[in-house]
C-alpha positions as CSV (number, residue, x, y, z in Angstrom):
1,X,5.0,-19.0,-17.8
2,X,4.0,-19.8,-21.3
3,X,3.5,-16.1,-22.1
4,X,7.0,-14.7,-20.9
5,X,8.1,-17.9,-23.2
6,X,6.3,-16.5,-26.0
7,X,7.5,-13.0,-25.0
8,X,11.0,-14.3,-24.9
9,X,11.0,-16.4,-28.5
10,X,9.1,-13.2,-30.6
11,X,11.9,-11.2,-28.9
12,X,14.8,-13.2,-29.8
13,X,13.7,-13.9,-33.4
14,X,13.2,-10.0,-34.1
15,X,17.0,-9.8,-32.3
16,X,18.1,-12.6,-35.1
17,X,16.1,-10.8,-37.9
18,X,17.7,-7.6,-36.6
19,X,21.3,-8.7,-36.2
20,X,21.3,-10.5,-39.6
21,X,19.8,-7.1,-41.7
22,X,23.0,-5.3,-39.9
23,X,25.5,-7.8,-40.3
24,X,24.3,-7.8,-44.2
25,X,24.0,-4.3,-44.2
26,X,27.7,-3.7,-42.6
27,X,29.2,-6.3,-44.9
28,X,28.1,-4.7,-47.9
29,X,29.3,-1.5,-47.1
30,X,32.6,-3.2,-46.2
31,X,32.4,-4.2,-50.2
32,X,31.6,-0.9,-51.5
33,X,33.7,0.9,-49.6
34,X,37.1,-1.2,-50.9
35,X,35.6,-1.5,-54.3
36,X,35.5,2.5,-54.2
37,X,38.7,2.9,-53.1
38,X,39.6,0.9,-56.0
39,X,37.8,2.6,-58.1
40,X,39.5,6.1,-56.9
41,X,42.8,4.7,-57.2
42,X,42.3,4.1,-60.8
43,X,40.2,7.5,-61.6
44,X,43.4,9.2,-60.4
45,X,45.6,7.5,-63.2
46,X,43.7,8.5,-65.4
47,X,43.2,12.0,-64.9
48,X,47.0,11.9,-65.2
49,X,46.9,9.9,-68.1
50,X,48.8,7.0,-66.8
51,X,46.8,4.1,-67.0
52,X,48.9,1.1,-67.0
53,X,48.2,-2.3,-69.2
54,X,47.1,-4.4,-67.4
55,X,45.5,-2.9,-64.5
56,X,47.2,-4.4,-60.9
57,X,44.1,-5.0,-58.5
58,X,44.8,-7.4,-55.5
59,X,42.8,-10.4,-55.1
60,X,41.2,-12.8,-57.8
61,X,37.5,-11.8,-56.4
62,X,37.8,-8.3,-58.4
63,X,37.6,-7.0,-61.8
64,X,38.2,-3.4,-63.4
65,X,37.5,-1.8,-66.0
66,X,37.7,1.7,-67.6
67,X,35.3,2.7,-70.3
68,X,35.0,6.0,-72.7
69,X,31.8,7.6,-73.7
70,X,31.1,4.7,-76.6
71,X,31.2,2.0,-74.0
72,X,34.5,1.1,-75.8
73,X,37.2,-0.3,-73.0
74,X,40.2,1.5,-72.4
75,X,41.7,-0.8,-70.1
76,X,41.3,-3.2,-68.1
77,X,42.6,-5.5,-64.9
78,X,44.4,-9.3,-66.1
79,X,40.9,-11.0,-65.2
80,X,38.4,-8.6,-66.7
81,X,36.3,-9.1,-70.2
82,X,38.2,-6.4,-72.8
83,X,35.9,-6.7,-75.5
84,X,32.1,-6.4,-73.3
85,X,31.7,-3.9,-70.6
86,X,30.5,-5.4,-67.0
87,X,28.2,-2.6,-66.8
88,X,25.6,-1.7,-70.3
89,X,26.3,2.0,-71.6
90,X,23.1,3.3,-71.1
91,X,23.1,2.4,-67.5
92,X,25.7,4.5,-66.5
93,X,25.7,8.3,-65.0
94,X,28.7,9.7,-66.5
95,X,27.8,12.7,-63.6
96,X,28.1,10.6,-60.2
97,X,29.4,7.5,-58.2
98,X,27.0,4.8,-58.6
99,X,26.0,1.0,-56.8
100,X,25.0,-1.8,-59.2
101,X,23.9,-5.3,-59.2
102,X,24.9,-7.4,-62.4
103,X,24.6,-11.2,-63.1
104,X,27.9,-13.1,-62.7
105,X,28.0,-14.4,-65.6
106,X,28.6,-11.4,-67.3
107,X,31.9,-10.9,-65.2
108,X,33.1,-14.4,-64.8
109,X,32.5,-14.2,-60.9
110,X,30.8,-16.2,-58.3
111,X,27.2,-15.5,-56.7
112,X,26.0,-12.4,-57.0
113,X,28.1,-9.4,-58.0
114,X,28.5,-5.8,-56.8
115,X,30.2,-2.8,-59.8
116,X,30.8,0.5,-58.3
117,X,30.9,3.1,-61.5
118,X,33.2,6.2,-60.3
119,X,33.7,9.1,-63.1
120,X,37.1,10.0,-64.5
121,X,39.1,11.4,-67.4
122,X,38.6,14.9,-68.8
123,X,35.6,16.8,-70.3
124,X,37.0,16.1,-73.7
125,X,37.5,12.2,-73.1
126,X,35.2,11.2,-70.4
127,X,36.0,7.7,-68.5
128,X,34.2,5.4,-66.0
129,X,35.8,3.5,-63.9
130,X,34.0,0.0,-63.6
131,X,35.2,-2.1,-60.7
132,X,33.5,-5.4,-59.8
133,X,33.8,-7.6,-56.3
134,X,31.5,-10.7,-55.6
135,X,29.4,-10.8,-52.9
136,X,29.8,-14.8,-52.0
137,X,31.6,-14.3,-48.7
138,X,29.2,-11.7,-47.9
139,X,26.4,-14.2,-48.6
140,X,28.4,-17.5,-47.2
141,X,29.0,-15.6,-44.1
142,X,25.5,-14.6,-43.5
143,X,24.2,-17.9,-44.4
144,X,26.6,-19.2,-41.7
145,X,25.0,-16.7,-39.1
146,X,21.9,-17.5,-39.9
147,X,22.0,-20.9,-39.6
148,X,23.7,-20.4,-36.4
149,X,20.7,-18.4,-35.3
150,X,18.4,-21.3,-36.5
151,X,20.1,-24.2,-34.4
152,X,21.3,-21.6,-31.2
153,X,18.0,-19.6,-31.1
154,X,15.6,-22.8,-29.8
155,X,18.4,-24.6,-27.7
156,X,18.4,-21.3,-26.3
157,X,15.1,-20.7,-25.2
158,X,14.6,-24.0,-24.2
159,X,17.5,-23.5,-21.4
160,X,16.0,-20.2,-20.7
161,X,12.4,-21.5,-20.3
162,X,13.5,-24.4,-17.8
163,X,15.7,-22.3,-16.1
164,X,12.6,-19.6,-15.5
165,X,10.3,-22.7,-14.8
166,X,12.6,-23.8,-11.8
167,X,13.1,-20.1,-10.8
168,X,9.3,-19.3,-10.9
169,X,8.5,-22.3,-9.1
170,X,11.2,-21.6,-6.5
171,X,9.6,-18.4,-6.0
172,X,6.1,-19.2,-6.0
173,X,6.3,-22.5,-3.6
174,X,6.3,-20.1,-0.8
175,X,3.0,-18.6,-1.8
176,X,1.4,-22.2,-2.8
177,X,2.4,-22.7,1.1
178,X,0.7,-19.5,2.2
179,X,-2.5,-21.0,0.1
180,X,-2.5,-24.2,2.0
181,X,-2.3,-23.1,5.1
182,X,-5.0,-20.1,4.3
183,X,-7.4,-22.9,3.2
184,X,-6.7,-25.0,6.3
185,X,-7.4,-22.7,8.1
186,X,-11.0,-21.5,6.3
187,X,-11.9,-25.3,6.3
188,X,-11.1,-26.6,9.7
189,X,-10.0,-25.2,13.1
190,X,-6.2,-25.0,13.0
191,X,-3.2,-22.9,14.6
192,X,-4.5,-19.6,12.7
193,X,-1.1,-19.3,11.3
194,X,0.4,-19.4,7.8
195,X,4.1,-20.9,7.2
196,X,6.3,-18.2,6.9
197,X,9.2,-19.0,4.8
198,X,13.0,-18.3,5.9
199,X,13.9,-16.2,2.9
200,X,14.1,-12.7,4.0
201,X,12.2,-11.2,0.5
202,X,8.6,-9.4,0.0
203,X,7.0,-12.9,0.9
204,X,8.4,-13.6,4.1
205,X,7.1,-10.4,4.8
206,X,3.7,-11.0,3.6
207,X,3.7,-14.1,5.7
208,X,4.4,-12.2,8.7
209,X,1.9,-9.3,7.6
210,X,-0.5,-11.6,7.1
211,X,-0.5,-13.6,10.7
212,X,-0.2,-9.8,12.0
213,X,-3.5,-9.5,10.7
214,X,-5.1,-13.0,11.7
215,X,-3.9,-12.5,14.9
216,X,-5.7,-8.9,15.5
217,X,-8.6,-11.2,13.5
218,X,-8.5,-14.0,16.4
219,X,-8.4,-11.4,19.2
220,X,-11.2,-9.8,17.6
221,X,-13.2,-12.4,17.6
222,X,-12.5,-13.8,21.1
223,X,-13.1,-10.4,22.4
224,X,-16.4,-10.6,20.0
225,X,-17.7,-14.0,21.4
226,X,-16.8,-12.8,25.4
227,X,-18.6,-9.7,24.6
228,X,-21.9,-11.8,23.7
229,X,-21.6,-14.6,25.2
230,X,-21.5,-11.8,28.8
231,X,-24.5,-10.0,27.1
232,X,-26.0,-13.0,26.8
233,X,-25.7,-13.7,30.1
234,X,-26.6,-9.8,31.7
235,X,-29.4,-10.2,29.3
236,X,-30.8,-13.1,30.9
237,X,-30.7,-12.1,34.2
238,X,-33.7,-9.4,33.9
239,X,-35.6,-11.2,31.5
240,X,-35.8,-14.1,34.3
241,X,-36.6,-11.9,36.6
242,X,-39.5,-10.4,34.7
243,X,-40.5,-14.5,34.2
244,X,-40.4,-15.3,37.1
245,X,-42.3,-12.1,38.8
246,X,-45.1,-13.3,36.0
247,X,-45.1,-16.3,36.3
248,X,-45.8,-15.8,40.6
249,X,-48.0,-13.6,40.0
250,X,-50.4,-15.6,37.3
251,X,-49.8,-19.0,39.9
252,X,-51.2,-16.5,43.3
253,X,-54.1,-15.0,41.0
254,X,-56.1,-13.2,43.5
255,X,-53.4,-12.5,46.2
256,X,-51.1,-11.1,44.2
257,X,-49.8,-7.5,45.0
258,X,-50.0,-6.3,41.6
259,X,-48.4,-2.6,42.6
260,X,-45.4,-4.8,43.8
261,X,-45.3,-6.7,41.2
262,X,-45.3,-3.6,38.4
263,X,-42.8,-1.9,40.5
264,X,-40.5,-5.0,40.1
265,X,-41.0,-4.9,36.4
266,X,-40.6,-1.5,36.1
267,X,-37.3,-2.1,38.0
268,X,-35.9,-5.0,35.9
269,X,-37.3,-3.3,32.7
270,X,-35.1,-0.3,33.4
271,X,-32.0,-2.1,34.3
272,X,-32.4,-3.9,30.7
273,X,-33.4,-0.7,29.0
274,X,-29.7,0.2,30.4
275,X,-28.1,-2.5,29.5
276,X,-29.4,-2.4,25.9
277,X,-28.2,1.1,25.6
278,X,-25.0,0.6,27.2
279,X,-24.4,-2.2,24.7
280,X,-25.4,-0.2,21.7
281,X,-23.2,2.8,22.8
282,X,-20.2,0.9,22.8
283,X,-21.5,-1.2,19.9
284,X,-21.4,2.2,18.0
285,X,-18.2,3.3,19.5
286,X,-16.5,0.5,18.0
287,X,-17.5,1.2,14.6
288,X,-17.5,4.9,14.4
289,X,-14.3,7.1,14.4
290,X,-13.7,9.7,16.7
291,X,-15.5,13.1,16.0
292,X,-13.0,15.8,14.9
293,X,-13.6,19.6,14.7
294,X,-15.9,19.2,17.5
295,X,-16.3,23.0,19.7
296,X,-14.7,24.0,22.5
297,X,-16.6,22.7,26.0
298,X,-16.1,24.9,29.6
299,X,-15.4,22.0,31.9
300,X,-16.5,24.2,34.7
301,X,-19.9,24.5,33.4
302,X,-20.1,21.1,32.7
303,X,-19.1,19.6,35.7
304,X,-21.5,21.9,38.3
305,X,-24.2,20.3,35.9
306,X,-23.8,16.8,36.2
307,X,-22.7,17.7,40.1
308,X,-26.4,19.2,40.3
309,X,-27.9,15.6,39.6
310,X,-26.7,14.4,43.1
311,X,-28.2,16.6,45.7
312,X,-27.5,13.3,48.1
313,X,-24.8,12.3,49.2
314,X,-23.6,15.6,47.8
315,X,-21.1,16.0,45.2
316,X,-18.6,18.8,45.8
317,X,-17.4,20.8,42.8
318,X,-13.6,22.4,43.1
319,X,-12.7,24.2,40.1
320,X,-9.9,27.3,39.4
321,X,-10.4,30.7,39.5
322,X,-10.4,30.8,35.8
323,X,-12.8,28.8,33.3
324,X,-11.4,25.5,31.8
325,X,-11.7,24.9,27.9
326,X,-11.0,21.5,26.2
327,X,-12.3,20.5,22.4
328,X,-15.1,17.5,22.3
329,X,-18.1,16.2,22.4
330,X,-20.3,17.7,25.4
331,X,-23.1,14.9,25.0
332,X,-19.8,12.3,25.7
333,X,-17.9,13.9,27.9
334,X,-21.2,14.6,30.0
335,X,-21.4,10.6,29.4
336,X,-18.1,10.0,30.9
337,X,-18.4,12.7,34.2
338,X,-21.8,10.7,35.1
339,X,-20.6,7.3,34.6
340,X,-17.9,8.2,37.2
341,X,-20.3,10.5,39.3
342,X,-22.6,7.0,39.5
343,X,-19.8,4.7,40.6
344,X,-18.1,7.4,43.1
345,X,-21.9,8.2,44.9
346,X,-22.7,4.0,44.6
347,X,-19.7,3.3,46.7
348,X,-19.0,6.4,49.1
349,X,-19.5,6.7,52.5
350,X,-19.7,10.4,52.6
351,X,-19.2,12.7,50.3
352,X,-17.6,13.1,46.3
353,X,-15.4,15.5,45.4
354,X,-15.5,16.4,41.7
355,X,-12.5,18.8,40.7
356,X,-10.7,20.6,37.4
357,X,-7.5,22.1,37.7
358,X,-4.9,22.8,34.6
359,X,-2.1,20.8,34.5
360,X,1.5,21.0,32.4
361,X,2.5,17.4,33.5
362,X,1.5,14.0,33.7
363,X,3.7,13.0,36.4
364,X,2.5,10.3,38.9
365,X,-0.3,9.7,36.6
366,X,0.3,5.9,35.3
367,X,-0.8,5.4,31.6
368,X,-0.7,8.7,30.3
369,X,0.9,10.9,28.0
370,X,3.1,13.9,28.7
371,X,1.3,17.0,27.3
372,X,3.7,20.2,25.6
373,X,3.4,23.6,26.4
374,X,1.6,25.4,29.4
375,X,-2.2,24.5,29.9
376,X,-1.4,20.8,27.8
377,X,-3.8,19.1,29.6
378,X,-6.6,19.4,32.3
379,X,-6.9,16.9,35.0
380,X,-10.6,16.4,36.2
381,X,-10.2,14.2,39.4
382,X,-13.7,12.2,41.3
383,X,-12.9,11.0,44.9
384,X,-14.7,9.2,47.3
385,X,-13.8,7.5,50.3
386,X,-15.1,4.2,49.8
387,X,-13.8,0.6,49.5
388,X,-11.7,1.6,46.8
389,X,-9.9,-1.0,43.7
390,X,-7.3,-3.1,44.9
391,X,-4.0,-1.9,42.6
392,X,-4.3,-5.1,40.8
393,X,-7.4,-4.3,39.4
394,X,-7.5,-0.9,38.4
395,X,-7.0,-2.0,34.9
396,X,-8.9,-4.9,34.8
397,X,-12.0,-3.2,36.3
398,X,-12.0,-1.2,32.6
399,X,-13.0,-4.4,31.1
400,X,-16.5,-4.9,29.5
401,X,-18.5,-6.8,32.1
402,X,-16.2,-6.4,34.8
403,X,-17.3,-6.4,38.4
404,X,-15.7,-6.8,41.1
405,X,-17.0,-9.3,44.1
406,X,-18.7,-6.5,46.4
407,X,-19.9,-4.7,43.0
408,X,-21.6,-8.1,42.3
409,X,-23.4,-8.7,45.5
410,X,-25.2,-4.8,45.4
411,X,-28.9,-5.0,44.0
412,X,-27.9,-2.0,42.2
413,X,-24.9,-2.8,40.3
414,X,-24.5,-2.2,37.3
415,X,-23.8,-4.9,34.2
416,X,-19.9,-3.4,34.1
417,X,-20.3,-1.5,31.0
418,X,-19.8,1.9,32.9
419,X,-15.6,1.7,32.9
420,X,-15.8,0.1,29.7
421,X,-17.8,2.8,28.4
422,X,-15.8,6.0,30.2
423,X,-12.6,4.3,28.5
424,X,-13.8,4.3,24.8
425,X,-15.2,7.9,25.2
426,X,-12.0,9.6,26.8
427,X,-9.6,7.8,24.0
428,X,-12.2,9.5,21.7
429,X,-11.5,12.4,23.2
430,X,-7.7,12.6,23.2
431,X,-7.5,11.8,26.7
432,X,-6.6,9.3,29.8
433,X,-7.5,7.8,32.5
434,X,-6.5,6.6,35.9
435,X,-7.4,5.0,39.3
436,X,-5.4,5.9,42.0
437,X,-5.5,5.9,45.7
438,X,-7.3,9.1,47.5
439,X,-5.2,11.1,49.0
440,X,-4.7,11.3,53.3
441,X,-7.8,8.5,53.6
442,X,-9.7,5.8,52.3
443,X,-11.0,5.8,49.1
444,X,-10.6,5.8,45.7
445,X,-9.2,8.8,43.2
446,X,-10.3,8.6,39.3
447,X,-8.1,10.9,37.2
448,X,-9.0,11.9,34.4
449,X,-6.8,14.2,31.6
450,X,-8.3,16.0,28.9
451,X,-6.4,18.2,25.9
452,X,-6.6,21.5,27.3
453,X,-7.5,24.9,24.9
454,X,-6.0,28.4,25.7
455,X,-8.9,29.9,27.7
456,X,-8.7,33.0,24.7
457,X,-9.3,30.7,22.3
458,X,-12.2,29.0,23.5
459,X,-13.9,32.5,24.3
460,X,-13.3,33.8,20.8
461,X,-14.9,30.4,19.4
462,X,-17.6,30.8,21.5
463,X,-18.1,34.4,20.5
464,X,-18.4,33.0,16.9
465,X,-21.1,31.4,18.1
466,X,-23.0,33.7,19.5
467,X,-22.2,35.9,16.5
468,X,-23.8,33.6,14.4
469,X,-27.8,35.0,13.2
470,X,-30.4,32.4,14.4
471,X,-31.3,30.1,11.7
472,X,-34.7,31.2,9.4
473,X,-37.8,29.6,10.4
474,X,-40.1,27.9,7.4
């Protein structure tokens, strides 16, 4: 505030400084210009050798005179000295117009006094025209002006200063509110909200960008203190059991079946080892963006390998006649086909299915995206006739550290990371994912929809490939 008051003072006395040089400036050239006309008037009498005696000049503020080579006066206006030029001899140009200043005195004026010298008469009898005006109204009225300037100028920024204070503090009362509510909220558990105010303007929608932002803030950090307050808890579960296996076994001493006992350990130790993994997966997931440029990945390949891995209950592959290509990550979309295998052989009956086909639409497939053009996607289904999800949970079940009851009461459940996991990979990916009902029995139906590549393009990058010499050994 105090500098756009100093801005605003320094500009508005160069504005007074400026407008009272013109106004002086245009004033005075006002005189001269009706002291030359004057002047011209009389030049032209006498060059025709009419001067009359005395010379008629409106106005008592003027004087004339015409003067001969000698400095002698020839004539002269009713008011004007005829015995002493206005203007010495020696500082005339007898060639050209000229602008002087002489005292008033020596022309009976008042204030200071302008003489415009114009040439005239013949080359045998050279003349000057002399023609005085005084400059007092020029100097009364910018004395007036300037003292106008004087009074108006601080009066003025006085108004314009309280007028900017109240319009500044208007304007930044809003913010001051957005502060108060910011530090009430660092210092003490409130609503997690700033006021917004009602004006429609870039604060208002600051306010709302801002409680955008703590909101995604909040549910970040609920979701952050559920995520280790359950890893806390899955965390604890094996480490008892190790205790307590320990513990058993340093009380029995002697009796204790140590081969039992390692096996347990080696049991609960794996189950944490996968539980510290799956937590630093999706740990990583969370803070790493999605590869991009990854190569091109034959989903019929991939999926007779992770099919391979189950030789009981078997897992059936069905794929096309032709090869399947999609663009990602093989080491995560291996990730994703065994976390599904896992879950599919863990609950089935009988056997798994595990089957690619290419697809141009997404239809009957909730929570996906309509691919464009023919080959848009590939849909990798895994079916199994077990238990299945109930419909109301088939999005809740891709919740971290979601189980369901039965999935609970199994030794060999997992900590309900595996859904949670499959999700974040296939987003990565580009993808989607469903749960849906098997079709013509009981049993559940995962499908799963992946970009799909042109079959020629993903031979020709794989031919690059293979193109490629094999890298120098050091």
């Amino acid at each position: 505030m105090a500098i756009g008051v100093v801005g605003l003072t320094v500009g508005l006395a160069l504005g007074g400084v400026v407008l009272l040089g013109a106004l002086g400036f245009v004033l005075q050239r006002t005189v001269d210009t009706e002291a030359f006309r004057t002047a011209d008037a009389v030049a032209l009498l006498a060059a025709e050798d009419a001067l009359p005696d005395p010379l008629p000049v409106a106005g008592g503020q003027v004087r004339v005179q015409v003067v001969d080579a000698q400095g002698r006066i020839r004539a002269a206006s009713i008011d004007a000295d005829r015995l002493v030029p206005m203007v010495r001899p020696e500082r005339l140009n007898r060639d050209g117009r000229q602008r002087l200043e002489v005292p008033a005195e020596r022309v009976g004026l008042n204030g200071p006094v302008r003489v415009v010298a114009v040439p005239a008469g013949t080359a045998a009898d050279p003349l000057t025209v002399l023609v005085a005006r005084s400059m007092a109204d020029v100097r009364h009225s910018t004395h007036v002006v300037r003292t106008i300037l004087l009074v108006a100028f601080p009066l003025l920024v006085a108004v314009l200063a309280a007028v900017a204070w109240r319009v500044v503090g208007a304007t930044l009362r809003p913010v001051e509110a957005l502060r108060r509510g910011a530090e009430e909220i660092t210092g003490r558990a409130g609503t997690g909200r700033l006021p917004v105010p009602a004006s429609a303007d870039e604060i208002h929608r600051l306010a709302v960008t801002l409680n955008g932002m703590l909101g995604r803030l909040e549910s970040a950090r609920v979701r952050q203190r559920a995520f280790v307050s359950d890893a806390a808890h899955e965390l604890r579960s094996p480490l008892a059991n190790i205790r307590t296996e320990l513990e058993v076994a340093q009380r029995l001493a002697d009796r204790t079946d140590w081969t039992a006992v390692t096996a347990n350990l080696l049991a609960d130790t794996e189950r944490l080892s996968r539980l510290v993994d799956d937590l630093l997966l999706l740990a990583r997931l969370d803070e790493t963006p999605p590869a991009r440029g990854t190569g091109p990945v034959e989903l019929g390949v991939l999926l007779t390998e992770v099919a391979a891995r189950y030789p009981s209950p078997p897992v059936r592959v069905t794929l096309p006649a032709g090869p399947l290509w999609t663009i990602g990550t093989v080491e995560e979309l291996r990730r994703v086909l065994t976390n599904l295998v896992d879950n599919a052989v863990r609950h089935a009956q009988g056997d798994v299915v595990l089957a690619a086909e290419a697809t141009t639409s997404t239809t009957g497939v909730a929570g996906t995206t309509t691919g464009s053009g023919v080959g848009a996607y590939h849909l990798v289904t895994v079916t199994d006739d077990g238990p299945g999800v109930p419909v109301a949970d088939r999005q809740r079940v891709f919740d971290r550290f979601t189980r369901l009851d039965d999935g609970r009461a199994r030794d060999d459940g997992g900590a309900g990371l595996g859904l949670a996991i499959v999700r974040e990979l296939v987003r990565r990916a580009g993808g989607s994912i469903t749960l849906t009902d098997a079709p013509g029995q009981q049993g559940l139906r995962v499908c799963l929809l992946l970009p799909a590549l042109p079959a020629d393009d993903g031979q020709r990058s794989t031919a690059r490939d293979d193109d490629l010499p094999p890298p120098a050994h050091h």
